[in-house]
C-alpha positions as CSV (number, residue, x, y, z in Angstrom):
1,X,122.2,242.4,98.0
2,X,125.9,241.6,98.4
3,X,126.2,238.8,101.2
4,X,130.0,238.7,102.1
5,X,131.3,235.7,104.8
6,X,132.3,237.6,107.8
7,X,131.3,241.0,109.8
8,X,134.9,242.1,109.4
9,X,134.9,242.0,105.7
10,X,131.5,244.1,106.6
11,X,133.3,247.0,108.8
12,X,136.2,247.1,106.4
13,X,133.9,248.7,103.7
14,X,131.2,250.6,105.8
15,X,134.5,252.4,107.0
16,X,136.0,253.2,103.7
17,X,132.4,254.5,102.5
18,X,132.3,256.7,105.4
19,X,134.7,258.8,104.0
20,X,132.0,259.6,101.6
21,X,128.8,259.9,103.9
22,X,126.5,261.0,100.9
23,X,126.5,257.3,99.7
24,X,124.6,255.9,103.1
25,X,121.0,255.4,102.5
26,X,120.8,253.8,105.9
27,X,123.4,252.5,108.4
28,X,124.9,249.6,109.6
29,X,122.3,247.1,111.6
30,X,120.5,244.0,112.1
31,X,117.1,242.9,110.1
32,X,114.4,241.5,112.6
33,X,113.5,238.5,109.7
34,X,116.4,236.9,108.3
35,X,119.0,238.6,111.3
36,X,121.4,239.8,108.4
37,X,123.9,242.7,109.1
38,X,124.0,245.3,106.6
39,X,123.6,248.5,105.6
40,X,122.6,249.9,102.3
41,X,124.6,252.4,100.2
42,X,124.3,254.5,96.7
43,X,127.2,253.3,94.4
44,X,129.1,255.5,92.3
45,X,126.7,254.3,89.2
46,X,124.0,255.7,91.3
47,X,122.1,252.5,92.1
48,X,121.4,251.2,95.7
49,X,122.7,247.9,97.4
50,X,122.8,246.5,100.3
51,X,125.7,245.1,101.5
52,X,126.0,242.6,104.4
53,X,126.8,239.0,106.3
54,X,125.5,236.5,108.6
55,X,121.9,235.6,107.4
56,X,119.6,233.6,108.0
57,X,120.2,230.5,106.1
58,X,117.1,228.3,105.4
59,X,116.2,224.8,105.3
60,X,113.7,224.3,102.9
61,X,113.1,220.7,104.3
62,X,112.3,222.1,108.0
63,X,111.6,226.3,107.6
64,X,108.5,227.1,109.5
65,X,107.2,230.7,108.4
66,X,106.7,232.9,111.2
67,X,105.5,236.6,111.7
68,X,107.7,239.0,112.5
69,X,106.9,242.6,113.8
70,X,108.6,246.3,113.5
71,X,109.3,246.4,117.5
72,X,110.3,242.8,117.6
73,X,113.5,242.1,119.9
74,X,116.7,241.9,118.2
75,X,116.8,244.6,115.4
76,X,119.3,246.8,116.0
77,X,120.9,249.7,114.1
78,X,119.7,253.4,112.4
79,X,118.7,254.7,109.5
80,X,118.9,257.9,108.1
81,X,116.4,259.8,105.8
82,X,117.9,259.3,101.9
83,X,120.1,261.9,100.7
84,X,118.8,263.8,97.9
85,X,120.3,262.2,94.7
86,X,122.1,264.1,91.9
87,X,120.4,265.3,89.4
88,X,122.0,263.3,86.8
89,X,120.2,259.9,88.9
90,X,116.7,261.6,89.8
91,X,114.0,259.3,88.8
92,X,116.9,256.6,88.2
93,X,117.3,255.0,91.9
94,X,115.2,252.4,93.2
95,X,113.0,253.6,96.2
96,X,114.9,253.6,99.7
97,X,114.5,250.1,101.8
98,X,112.1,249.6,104.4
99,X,113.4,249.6,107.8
């Protein structure tokens, strides 16, 4: 996970990687938990990260845990099924995120 300071920083690169749509494991939107921004790409070394800004930051003084569900309000954004990888990375890449 890459955590960069603002959304702009964010947009910058998701446009410059889709010039090269192959890379996007799944597209830009927001995680129901920890309501960070991201969206997770294949890098040219052929491992995955995701890349992002704005999450949740915790106090570890006054976090209460809390349950969150798949359909909970607030998660935005779309995935798309993994590309098939090269055959030079089969077997190599970690297993796509759960959405």
């Amino acid at each position: 996970m890459l955590e960069v300071s603002d959304f702009s920083t964010v947009g910058r690169v998701m446009s410059r990687i889709n010039d090269d749509p192959d890379h996007i494991i799944v597209t830009l939107g927001e995680h129901t938990n920890d309501r960070m921004t991201s969206f997770y790409v294949t890098t040219p070394s052929g491992f995955q990260i995701e890349y992002g800004c704005d999450g949740l930051v915790v106090d570890d003084d006054t976090w209460q845990a809390t349950t969150t569900t798949r359909s909970a309000p607030g998660a935005t954004g779309t995935s798309r099924p993994t590309p098939e990888p090269p055959p030079e990375t089969k077997g190599k890449l970690c297993p796509p995120p759960r959405s």
